[in-house]
N, C-alpha and C positions, 0 to 999 in steps of 0.2 A: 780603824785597825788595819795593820799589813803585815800577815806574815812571808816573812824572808827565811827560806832555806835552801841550803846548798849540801852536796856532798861531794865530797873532794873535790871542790873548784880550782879550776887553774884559770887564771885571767888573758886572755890572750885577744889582740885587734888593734884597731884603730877610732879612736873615737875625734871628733870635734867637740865641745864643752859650748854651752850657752856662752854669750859677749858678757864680759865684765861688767858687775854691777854697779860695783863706783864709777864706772866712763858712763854707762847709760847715763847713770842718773844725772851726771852734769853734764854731758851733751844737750841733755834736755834741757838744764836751766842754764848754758851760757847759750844754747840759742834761741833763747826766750827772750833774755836779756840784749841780744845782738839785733841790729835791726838788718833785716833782712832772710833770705830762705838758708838755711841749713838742711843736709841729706847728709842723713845717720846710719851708717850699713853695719850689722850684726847687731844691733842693739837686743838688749835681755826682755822678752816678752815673760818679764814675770813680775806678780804682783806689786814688789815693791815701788817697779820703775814703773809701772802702770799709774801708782797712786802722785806720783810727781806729774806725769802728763797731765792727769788729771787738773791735778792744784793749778797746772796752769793754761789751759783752755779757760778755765772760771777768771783768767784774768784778761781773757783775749787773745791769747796767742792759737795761734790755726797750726794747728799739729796731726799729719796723717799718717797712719800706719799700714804695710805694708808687708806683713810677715816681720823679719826682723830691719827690712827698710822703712826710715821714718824720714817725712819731712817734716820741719819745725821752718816757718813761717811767721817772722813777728812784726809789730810797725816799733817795738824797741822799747826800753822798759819805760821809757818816759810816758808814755802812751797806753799804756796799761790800762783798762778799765777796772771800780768796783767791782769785787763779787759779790754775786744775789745772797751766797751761802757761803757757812763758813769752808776754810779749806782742810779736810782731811789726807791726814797721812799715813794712815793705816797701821802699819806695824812699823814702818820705817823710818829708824832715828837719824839715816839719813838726808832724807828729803826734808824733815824736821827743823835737822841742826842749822841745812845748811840753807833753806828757805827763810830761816830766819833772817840770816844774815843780808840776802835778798830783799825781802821783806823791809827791815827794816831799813834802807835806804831806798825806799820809793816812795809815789805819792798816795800809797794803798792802806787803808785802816780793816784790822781784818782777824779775823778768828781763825788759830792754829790749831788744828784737834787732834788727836789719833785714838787707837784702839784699846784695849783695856791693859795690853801689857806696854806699847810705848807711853800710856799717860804715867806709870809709873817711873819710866827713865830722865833723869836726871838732866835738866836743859840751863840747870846754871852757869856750868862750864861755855854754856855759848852764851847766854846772856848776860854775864857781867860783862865780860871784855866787850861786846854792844853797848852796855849803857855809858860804860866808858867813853863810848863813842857821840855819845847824846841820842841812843835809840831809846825810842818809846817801847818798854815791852810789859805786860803787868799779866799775873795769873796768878797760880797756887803756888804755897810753901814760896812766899819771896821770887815769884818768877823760876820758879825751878821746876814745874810739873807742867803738862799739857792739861788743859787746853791754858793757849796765851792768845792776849791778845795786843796786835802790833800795828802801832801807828806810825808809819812811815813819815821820814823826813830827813832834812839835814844832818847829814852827818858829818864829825873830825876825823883827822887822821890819828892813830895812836902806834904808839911802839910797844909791843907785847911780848910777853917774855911767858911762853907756855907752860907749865906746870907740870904738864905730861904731854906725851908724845898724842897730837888727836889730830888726824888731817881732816875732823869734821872739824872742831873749832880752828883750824889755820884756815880753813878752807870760807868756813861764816866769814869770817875777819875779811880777807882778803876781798869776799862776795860785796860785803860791805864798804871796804876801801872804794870802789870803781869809781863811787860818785864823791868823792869828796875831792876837796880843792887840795889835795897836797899828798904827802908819801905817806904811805902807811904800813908798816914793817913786823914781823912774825917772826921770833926767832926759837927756836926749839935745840933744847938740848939731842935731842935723838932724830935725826930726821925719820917724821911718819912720810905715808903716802904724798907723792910728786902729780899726783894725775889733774888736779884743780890748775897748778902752776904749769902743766905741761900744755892742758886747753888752753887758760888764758892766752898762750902765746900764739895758740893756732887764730884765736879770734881779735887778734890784734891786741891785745893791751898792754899796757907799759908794764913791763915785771921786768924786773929785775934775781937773780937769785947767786948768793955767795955763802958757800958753807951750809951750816945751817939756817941761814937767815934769808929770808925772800920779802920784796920788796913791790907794790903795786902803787904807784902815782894814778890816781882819778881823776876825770875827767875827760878821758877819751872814749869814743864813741867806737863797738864792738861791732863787728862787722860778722855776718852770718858766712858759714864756709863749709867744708866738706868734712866728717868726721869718721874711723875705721875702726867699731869696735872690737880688741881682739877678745880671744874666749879668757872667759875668766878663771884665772889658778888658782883663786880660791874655791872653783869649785871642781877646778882639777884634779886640787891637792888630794878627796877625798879616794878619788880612783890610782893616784900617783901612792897614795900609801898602801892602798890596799893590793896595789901591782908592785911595792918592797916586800910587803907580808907576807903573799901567797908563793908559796914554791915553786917553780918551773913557771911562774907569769911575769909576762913583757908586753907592754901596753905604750902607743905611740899616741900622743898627742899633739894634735893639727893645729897650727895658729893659735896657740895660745899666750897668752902676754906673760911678757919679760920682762915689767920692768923691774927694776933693781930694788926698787922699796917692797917690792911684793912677792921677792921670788926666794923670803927664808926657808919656804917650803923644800925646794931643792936643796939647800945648807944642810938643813936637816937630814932629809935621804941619805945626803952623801957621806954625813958623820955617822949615821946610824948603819954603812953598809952597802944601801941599794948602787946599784949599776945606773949612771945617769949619763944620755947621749943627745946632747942639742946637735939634732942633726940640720938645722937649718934656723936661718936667724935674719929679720927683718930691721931694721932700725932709722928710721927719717924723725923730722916733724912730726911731734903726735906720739905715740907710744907703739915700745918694742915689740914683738911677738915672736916665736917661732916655732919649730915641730921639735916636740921632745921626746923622747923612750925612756920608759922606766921598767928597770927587770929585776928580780929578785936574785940576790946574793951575799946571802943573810944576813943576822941583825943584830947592833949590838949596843947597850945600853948609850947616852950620851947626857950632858945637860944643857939647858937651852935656855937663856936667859940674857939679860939685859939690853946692847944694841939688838940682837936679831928679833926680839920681841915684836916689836910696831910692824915688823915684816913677814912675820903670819900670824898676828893675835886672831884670826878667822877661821886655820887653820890647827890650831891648838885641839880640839876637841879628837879631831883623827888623830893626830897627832899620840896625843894620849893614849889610844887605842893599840896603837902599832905598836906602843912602848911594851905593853903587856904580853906582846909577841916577841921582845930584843930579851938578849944574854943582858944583864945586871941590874941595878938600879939607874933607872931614868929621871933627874931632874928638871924639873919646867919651876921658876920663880919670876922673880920681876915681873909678873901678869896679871897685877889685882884691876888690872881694867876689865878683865873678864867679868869680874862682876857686875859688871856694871851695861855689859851688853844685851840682848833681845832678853837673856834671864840670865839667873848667877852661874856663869859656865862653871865653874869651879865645883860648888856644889854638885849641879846638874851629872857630871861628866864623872864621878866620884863614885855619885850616889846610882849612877846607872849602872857602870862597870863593875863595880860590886854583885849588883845581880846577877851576874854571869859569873861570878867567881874571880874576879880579876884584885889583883895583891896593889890597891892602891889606895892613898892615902893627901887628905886635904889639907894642904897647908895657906895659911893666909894671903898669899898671892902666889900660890903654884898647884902643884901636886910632886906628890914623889911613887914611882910606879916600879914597881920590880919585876923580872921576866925573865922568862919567858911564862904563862900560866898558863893553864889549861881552862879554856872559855866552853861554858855550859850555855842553851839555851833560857830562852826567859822571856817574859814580856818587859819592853822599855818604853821609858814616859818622854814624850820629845816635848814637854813643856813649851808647845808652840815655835820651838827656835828649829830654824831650816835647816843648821847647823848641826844639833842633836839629834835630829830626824836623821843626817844621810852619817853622823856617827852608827846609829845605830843598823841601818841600811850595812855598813859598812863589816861593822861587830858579825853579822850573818856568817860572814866568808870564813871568819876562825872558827865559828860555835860549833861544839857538836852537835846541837839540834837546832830548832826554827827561834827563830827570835821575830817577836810580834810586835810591831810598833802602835804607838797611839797615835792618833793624828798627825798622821804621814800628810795631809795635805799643807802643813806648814812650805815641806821642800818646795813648795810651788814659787815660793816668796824669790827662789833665785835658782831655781834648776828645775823647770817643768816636766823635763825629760829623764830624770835621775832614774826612775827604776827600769825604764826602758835601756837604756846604756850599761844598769846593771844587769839584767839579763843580758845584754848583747855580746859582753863580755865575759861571762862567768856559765853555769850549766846549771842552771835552775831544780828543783827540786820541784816534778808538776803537782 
């Protein structure tokens, strides 16, 4: 349990934000995959990206940490040794998704496990387009639940036409392409997340990418290189909404990533009201970042729906939140991936906000939220997801009294620092 109280907070500083959790975690497996040393600076020292290190030292890769510097050191995935033991992923569907796809194009036979709430997450979305491929993958409900088990080998190349927008299964796909003899192509109606495609190029590999469609020829040999994780906006967004919400607060964030697939969080802000100033902007090889300001200047209903979706579905829960703070009715649809993530956000995020008194309402892949409401204190259930936790972290700053969270150590999974940066920012209730 954690209770969160504030009284009349106003948010005001500077903060830096943990390194992005999607760049961790594939810095670490392209340069596992890469023969030779990779040094990783800002990388996320939080559990999820921990349990990918993990899975792969068990196959022989020499990986050292350093605070948020890592060196990954490999002889290349061809070289890869058995492991003793199966490999776990803990809570993480994407070390999962996308190890599969890894996996399955090596010379590795191997048990894929995780914890009680990823064996329930749905892994057929990346295993058909695998088998497709001629991967060996076999476990529960027809290869669709954890634990799997995956017999590396030859793989084809396939032309895929995505079903929804997933930059875990563009990403499997693409992981799986490297070693095959020919092209292997991903084309997605909505472009998700770019950051798999943005690496591949940093560590040599033939990609191609037009429009929606990207493009990887196998058979070329990945070369280990230098990687700049910036901070992650999805778990910026949680402080960026909460520095729209709160009156008289203006909050600058240091190096945080820009890239364009990931940054509807600011779209959002901007339609809803807040003050938004990129006051400084990086952009090479590798992924964008820069320092941003967010200030409050008040709020007003909007809807949010279909492209901008894939571009903060991680984001949506705060999201939510802030709506119950804006002038009218707020629409979120086109999101039934929600449910389908760490738990049914939809639900989840419905059935919490409720507790507090908030005027909102579950629809089959959305919500619809009206506001401005008056938010009461309560105790909320973070149903294990890091997401729900610093929603409700967040919930604090409107409430008029303490709002108690349940296993607040979820946030660990990708913000270790979360309630530190929210006291650093806000005036605590001692």
């Amino acid at each position: 349990m954690k209770k969160v109280a504030f009284e009349q907070p106003v948010l005001k500083g500077e903060i830096t934000v943990p390194g992005d959790k999607s760049i961790s975690h594939r810095a670490i497996m392209l340069g596992s995959i890469a023969k030779g040393k990779t040094s990783i600076s800002g990388f996320l020292d939080g559990e999820d990206c921990l349990r990918t290190i993990d899975i792969f030292r068990q196959l022989g890769v020499n990986i050292e940490r350093n605070g948020t510097d890592v060196t990954v050191e490999s002889p290349g995935m061809q070289d890869w040794h058995q492991p003793s033991d199966n490999l776990y992923a803990g809570n993480s569907g994407t070390t999962a998704r996308l190890v599969l796809g890894i996996l399955a194009a090596s010379r590795i036979t191997c048990v894929l496990t995780g914890d009680e709430y990823l064996s329930k997450r749905p892994m057929n979305r990346v295993s058909i387009p695998l088998k497709s491929m001629g991967a060996s993958i076999a476990g529960e409900a027809d290869s669709n639940l954890l634990p799997l088990t995956i017999t590396g080998g030859a793989l084809t190349p396939i032309d895929y036409e995505m079903p929804i927008a997933s930059a875990q299964v563009k990403s499997a796909i693409l992981f799986a392409g490297l070693t095959t003899g020919g092209q292997t192509t991903v084309s997605e109606e909505t472009v998700s997340r770019d950051h798999t495609e943005r690496m591949l190029e940093q560590f040599g590999a033939d990609i191609q990418k037009d429009g929606n469609t990207v493009r990887v020829t196998g058979g070329r040999m990945l070369s280990g290189t230098d990687v700049r994780v910036p901070g992650d906006i999805s778990s910026a967004a949680f402080f960026m909404a909460a520095a729209a919400m709160i009156k008289g607060s203006s909050v600058t964030f240091k190096d945080v990533g820009l890239n364009p697939t990931r940054t509807g969080i600011l779209d959002v802000l901007k339609a809803m009201g807040a003050k938004i100033d990129i006051l400084e902007q990086s952009d090479g090889l590798g992924e964008p970042y820069g320092t941003v300001n967010i200030s409050h200047d008040g709020l007003h209903a909007t809807e949010i729906s279909g492209e901008l979706i894939p571009k903060l579905i991680d984001e949506l829960p705060v999201i939510a939140l802030l709506a119950t703070q804006a002038h009218g009715v707020t629409v979120i649809k086109d999101a039934a991936e929600l449910r389908v993530k760490e738990t049914d956000r939809i639900t989840a995020v419905t059935t919490e906000l409720k507790k507090l008194g908030a005027q909102i309402e579950e629809t089959e892949d959305g919500m619809i939220i009206h506001g401005p409401t008056p938010l009461t204190g309560g105790t909320l259930a973070s149903y294990g997801d890091h997401r729900i936790g610093m929603m409700a972290g967040i919930a604090a700053l409107a409430a008029s009294g303490p709002v108690v969270i349940e296993d607040p150590s979820c946030i660990n999974i990708s913000y270790p620092t979360f309630f530190n940066d929210l006291e650093k920012l806000a005036f605590p209730v001692k």
